[in-house]
PLY file of the C-alpha trace (Angstrom):
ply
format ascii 1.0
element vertex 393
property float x
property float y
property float z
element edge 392
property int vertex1
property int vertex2
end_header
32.42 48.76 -37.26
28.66 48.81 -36.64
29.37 48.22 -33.01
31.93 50.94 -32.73
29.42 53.23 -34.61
26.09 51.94 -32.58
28.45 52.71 -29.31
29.69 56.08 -30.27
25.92 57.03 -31.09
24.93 56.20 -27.35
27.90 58.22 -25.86
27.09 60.76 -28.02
23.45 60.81 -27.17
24.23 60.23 -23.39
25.82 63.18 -23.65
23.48 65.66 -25.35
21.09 64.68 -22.87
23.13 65.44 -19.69
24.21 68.63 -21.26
21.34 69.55 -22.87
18.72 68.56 -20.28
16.15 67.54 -23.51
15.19 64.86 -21.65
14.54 66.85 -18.58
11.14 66.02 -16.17
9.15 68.76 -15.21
6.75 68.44 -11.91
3.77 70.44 -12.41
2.29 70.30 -9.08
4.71 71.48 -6.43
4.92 75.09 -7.27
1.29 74.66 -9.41
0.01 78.16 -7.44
3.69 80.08 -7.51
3.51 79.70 -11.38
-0.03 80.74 -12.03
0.30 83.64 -9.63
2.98 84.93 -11.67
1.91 87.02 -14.95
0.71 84.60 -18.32
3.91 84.79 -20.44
2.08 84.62 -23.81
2.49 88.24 -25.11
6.13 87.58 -24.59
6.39 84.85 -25.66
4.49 85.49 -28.71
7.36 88.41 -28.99
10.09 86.42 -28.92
9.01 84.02 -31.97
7.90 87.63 -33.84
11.06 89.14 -33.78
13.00 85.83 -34.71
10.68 85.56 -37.83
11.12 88.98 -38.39
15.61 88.58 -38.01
14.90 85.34 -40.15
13.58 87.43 -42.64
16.06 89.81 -43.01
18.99 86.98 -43.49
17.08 85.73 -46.46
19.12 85.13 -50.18
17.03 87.38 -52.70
18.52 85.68 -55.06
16.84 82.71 -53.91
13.59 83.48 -54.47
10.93 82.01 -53.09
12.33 78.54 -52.33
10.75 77.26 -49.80
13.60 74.78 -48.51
15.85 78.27 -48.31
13.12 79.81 -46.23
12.30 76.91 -43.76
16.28 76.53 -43.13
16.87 80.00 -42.65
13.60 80.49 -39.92
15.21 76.94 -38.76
17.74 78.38 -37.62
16.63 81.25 -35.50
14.15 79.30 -33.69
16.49 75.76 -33.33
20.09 76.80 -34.17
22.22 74.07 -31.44
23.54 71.15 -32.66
22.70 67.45 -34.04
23.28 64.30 -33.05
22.30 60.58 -34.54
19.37 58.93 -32.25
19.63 55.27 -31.66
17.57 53.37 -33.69
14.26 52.38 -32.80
13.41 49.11 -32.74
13.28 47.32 -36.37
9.36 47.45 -36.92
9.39 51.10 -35.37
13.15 51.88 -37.27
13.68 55.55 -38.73
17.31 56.54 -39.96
16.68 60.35 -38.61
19.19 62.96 -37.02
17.32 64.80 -33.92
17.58 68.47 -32.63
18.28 68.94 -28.67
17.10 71.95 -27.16
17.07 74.60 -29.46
17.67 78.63 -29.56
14.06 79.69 -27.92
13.92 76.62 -25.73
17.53 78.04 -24.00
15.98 81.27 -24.48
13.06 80.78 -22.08
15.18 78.28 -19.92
17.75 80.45 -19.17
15.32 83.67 -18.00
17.32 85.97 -20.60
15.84 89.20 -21.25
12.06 90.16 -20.44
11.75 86.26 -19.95
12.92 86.23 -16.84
10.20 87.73 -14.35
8.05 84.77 -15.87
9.71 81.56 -14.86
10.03 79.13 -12.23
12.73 77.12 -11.83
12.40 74.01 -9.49
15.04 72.26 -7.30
14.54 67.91 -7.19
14.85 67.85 -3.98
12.12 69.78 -3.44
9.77 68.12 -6.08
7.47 65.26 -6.27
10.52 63.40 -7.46
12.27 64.16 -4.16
12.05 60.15 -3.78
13.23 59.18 -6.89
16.37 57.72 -7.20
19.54 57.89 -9.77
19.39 53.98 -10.20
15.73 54.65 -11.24
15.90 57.92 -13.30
19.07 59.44 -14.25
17.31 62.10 -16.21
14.83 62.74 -13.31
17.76 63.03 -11.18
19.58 65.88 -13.21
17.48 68.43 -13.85
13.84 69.38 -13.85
12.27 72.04 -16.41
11.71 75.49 -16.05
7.86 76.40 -15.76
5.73 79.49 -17.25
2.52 80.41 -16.95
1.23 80.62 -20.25
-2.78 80.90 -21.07
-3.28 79.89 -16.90
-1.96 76.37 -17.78
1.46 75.40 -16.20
3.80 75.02 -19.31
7.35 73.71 -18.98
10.41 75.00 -21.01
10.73 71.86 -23.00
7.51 71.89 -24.51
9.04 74.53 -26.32
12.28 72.76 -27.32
9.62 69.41 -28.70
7.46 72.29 -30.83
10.22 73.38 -32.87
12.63 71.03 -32.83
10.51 67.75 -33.15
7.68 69.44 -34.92
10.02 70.14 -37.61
11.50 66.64 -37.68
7.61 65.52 -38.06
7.52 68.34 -40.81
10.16 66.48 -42.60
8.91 63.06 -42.23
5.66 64.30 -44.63
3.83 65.78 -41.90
-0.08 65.89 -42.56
0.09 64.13 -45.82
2.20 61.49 -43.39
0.17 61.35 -40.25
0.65 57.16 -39.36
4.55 57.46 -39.88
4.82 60.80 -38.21
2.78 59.53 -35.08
4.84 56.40 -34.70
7.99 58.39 -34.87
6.80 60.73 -32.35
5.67 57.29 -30.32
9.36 55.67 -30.87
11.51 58.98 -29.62
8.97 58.57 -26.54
9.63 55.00 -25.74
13.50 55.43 -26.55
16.02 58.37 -26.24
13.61 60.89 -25.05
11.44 58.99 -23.14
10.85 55.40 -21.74
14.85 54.77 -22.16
16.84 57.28 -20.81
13.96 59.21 -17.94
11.17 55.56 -17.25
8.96 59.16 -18.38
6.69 58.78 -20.97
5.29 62.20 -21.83
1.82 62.76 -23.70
2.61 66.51 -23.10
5.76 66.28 -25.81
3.54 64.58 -28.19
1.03 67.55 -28.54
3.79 69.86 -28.20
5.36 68.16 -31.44
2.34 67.57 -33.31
1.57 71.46 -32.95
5.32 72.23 -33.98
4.67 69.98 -37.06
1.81 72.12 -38.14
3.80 75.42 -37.53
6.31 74.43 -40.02
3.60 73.58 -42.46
2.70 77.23 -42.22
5.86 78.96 -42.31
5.83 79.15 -46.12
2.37 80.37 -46.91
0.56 81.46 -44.39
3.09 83.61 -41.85
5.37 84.58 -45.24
3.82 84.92 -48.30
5.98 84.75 -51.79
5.66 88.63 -52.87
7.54 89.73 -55.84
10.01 86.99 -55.99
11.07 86.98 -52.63
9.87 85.88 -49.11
7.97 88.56 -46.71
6.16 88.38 -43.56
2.81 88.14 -43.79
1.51 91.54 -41.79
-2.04 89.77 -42.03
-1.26 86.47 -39.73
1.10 87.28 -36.90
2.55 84.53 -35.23
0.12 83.14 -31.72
0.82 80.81 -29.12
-2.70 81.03 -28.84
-2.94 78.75 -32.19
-1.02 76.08 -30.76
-1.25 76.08 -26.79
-3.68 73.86 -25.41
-4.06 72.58 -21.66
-2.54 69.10 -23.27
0.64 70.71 -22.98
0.35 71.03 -18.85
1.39 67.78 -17.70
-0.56 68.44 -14.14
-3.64 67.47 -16.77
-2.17 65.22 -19.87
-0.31 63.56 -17.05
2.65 61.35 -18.11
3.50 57.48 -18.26
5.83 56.22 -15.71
7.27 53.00 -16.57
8.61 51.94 -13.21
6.44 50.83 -10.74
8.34 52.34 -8.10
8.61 55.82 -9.98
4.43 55.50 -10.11
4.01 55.20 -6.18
6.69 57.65 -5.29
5.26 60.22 -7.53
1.38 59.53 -6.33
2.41 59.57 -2.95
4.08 62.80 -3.06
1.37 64.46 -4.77
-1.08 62.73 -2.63
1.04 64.71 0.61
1.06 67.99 -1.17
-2.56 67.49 -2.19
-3.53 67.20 1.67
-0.97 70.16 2.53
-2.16 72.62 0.69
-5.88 71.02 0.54
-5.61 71.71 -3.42
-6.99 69.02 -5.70
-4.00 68.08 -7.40
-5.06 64.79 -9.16
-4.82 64.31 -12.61
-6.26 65.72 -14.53
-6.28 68.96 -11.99
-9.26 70.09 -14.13
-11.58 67.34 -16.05
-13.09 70.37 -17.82
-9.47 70.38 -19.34
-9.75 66.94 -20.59
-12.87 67.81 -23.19
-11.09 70.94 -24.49
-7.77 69.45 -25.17
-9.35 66.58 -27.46
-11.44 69.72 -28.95
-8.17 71.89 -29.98
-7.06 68.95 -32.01
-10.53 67.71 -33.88
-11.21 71.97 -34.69
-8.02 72.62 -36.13
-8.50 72.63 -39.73
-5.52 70.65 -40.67
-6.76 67.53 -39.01
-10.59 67.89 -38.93
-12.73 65.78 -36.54
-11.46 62.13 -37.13
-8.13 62.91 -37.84
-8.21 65.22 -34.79
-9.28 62.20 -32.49
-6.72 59.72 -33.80
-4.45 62.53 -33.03
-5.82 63.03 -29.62
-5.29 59.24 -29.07
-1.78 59.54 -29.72
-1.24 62.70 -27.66
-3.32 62.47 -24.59
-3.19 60.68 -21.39
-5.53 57.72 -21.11
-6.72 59.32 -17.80
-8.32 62.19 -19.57
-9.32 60.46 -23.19
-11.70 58.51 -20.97
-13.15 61.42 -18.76
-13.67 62.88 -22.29
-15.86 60.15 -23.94
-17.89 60.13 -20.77
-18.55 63.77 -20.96
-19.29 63.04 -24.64
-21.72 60.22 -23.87
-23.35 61.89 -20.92
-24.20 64.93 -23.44
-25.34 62.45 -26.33
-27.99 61.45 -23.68
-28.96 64.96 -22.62
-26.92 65.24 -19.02
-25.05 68.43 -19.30
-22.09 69.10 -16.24
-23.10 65.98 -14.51
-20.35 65.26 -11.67
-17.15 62.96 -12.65
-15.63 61.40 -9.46
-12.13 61.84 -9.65
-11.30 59.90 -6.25
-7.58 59.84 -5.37
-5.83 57.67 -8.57
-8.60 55.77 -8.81
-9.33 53.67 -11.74
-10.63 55.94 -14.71
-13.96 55.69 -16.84
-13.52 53.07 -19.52
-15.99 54.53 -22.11
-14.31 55.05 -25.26
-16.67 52.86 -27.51
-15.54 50.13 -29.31
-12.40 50.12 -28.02
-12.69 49.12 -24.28
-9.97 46.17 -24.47
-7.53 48.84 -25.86
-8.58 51.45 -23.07
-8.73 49.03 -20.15
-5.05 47.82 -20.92
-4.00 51.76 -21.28
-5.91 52.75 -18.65
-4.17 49.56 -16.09
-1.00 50.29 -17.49
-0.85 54.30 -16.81
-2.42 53.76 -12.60
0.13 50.52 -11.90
3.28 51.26 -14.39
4.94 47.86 -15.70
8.10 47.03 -13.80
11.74 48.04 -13.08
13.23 50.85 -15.21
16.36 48.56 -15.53
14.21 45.90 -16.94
12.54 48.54 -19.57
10.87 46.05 -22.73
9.00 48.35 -24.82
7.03 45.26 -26.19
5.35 45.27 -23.07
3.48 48.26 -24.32
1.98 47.13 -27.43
-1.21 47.50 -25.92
-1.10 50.84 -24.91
-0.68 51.98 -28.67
-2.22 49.25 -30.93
-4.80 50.74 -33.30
-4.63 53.79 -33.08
-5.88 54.50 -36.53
0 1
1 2
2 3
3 4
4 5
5 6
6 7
7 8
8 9
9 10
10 11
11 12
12 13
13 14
14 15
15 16
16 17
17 18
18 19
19 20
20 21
21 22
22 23
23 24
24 25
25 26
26 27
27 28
28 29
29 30
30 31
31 32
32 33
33 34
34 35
35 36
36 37
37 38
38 39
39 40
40 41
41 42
42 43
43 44
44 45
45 46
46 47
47 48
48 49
49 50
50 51
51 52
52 53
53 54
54 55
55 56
56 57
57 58
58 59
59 60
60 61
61 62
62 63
63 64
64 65
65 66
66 67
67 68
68 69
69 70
70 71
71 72
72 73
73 74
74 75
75 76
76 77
77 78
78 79
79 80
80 81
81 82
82 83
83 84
84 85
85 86
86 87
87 88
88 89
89 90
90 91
91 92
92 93
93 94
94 95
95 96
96 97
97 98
98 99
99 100
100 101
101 102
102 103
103 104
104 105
105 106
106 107
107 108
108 109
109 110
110 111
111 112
112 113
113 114
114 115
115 116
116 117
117 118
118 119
119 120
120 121
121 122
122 123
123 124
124 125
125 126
126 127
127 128
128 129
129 130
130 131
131 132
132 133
133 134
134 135
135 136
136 137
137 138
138 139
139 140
140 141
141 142
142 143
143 144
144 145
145 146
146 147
147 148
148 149
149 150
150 151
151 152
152 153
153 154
154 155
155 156
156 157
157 158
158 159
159 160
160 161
161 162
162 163
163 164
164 165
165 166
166 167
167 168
168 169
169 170
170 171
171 172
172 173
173 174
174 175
175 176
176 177
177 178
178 179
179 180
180 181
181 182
182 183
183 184
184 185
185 186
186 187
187 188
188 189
189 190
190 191
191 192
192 193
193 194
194 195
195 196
196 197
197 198
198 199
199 200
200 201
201 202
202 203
203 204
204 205
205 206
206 207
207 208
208 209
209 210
210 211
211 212
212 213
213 214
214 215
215 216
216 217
217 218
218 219
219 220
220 221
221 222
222 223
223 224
224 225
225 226
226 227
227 228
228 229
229 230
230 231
231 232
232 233
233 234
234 235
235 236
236 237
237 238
238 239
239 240
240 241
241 242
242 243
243 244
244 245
245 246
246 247
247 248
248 249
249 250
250 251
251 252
252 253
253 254
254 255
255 256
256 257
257 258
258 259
259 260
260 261
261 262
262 263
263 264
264 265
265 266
266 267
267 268
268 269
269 270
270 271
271 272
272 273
273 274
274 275
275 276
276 277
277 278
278 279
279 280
280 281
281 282
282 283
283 284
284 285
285 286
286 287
287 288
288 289
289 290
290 291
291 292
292 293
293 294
294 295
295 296
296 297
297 298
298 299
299 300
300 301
301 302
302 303
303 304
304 305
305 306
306 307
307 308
308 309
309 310
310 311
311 312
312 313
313 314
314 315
315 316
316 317
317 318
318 319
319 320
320 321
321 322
322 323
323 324
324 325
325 326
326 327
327 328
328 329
329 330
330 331
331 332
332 333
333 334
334 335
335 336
336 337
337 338
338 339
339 340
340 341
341 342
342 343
343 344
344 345
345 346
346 347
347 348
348 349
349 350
350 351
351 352
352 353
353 354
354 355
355 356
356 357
357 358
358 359
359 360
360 361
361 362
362 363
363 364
364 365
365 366
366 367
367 368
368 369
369 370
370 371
371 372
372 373
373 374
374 375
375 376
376 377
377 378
378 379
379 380
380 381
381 382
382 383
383 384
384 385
385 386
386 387
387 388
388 389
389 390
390 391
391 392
């Protein structure tokens, strides 16, 4: 029975993902200029969300009160709405019994260009991509579909990161969120490595870990900060509109918090294409595009006052590319000693900075591991990447 029920899980899984495209790649780099050319999306974007809090409101049970489970389900779903379906479970030491969101209403919103979202995407074609090379055998997700991009606060932003805010921030939200920041960050670590990640794409994105991680903290302020409990019942607060601006960082853009490729053959494809379009359009296009990017990303997390400066870090650690948490802790030492906007060589994929004090043997594996990949995607071991997590705390 557990077989039959294991099996059905995958099927069901294998297909949410091919219809859903949640675990779709984005490549933010081939059409890097078309997207920033176009108009930043936030105001509408920051619209959209407004007038869903604003319908959530009005669907509210007055005789409910102000329960706050009511309110969160009801604002649930006008920004997720879709369907469920049961994840596979992680491995035992990383095991969580949880029921996972794909997509979600404002993710298909954006996706799909409807209404004044339209003039503001890009859509991009594989075969035209710096996955052109890539084949099904090595990335069946990769091979599907890529992700809509925006331009939203001049960082290139893909569709999905949208889908991961709501969806999986409110999946962190439920797993204890702040209170629970270890268990939350290894959950957000296992969907990576497994069903929307390592597993299914050989992708492993630090781009949908900030994206959750700033979902999670949304839902923590749905009840209490954007509505407020006044005379018995829910309202909208007039005095804290809802701001992309709050949550947005350049960690999002994965042409900056660039992602994990497993297979070593994914890696080299990838580089290589980027390294072609990098001489094409003589555009430095090596992550991070912008090392500037890499000190306020780590930043956004330690200022936000629901982590504070060591929290914010060990959340940085979790949600930021190796690449750029080692440009930042040079930048940081260079300033402890007086240099201010000394030069960082960023040479073609060359092997990054390995400053991050105290923790060098963690860093140099990460750091190996994210410029080489491990192996085959067929031969995917997620022990093999103990390293590139241990200690994060």
């Amino acid at each position: 029975m557990k077989k039959i029920l294991s099996s059905l899980s995958v099927l069901i899984t294998s297909l949410s993902l091919s219809f859903n495209g949640m675990a779709s790649e984005l490549d933010s780099f081939t059409l890097r200029k078309e997207v920033l050319a176009k108009k930043d999306s936030i105001e509408v974007l920051n619209k959209i969300v407004r007038e869903r809090l604003k319908d959530g409101e009005g669907l509210l049970d007055k005789e409910k009160g102000c329960q706050k489970e009511h309110l969160i389900k009801t604002i649930n779903k006008q920004l997720i709405g879709g369907f469920a379906v049961p994840f596979p479970q992680c491995r035992k030491d990383r095991s969580y019994p949880w029921v996972s969101g794909f997509k979600g209403a404002f993710e298909s919103h954006i996706q799909k260009g409807k209404g004044s979202s339209r003039e503001y995407i890009t859509t991009q074609e594989k075969k035209n991509s710096v996955y052109k090379k890539v084949k099904t055998s090595e990335s069946r997700a990769i091979s599907l579909v890529l992700g809509t991009l925006l331009n939203v606060r001049g960082l290139v932003i893909g569709s999905d990161k949208f889908g991961h805010f709501f969806s999986q921030g409110h999946e962190y939200y439920v797993l204890g969120g702040t209170k629970e920041l270890p268990k939350v960050l290894e959950y957000g670590h296992c969907l990576e490595t497994k069903v929307l990640g390592l597993s299914t794409s050989g992708v492993y994105s630090y781009g949908d870990l900030a994206a959750n991680i700033m979902g999670m903290l949304f839902w923590e302020r749905v009840a209490g900060e954007y509505f407020t409990c006044n005379g018995g019942h829910w309202k909208l607060n007039p005095k804290k509109e809802f701001n992309w601006n709050n949550y947005v960082s350049p960690s999002w853009d994965e042409g900056v918090n660039n992602s994990f490729y497993y297979s070593k053959s994914i890696n080299e494809k990838v580089k290589t294409e980027i390294m072609k379009l990098q001489d094409k359009t003589n555009t430095f296009l090596t992550p991070p595009i912008s090392k500037s990017y890499c000190e306020e990303m780590v930043n956004f997390f330690m200022h936000d006052k629901a982590f504070g400066k060591k929290q914010g870090l060990t959340v940085a650690k979790h949600a930021i590319s190796a690449v750029c948490l080692n440009i930042y802790a040079k930048i940081s030492q260079e300033k402890s000693m007086g240099l201010l906007n000394s030069e960082i060589s960023l040479k073609k994929w060359a092997r990054p900075w390995i400053f991050l004090k105290g923790e060098s043997n963690m860093d140099e594996a990460r750091s190996t591991i994210m410029m080489k990949g491990l192996g085959h995607h067929s031969s995917f071991n997620d022990s093999k990447l103990d390293p590139f997590w241990h200690d994060l705390n």
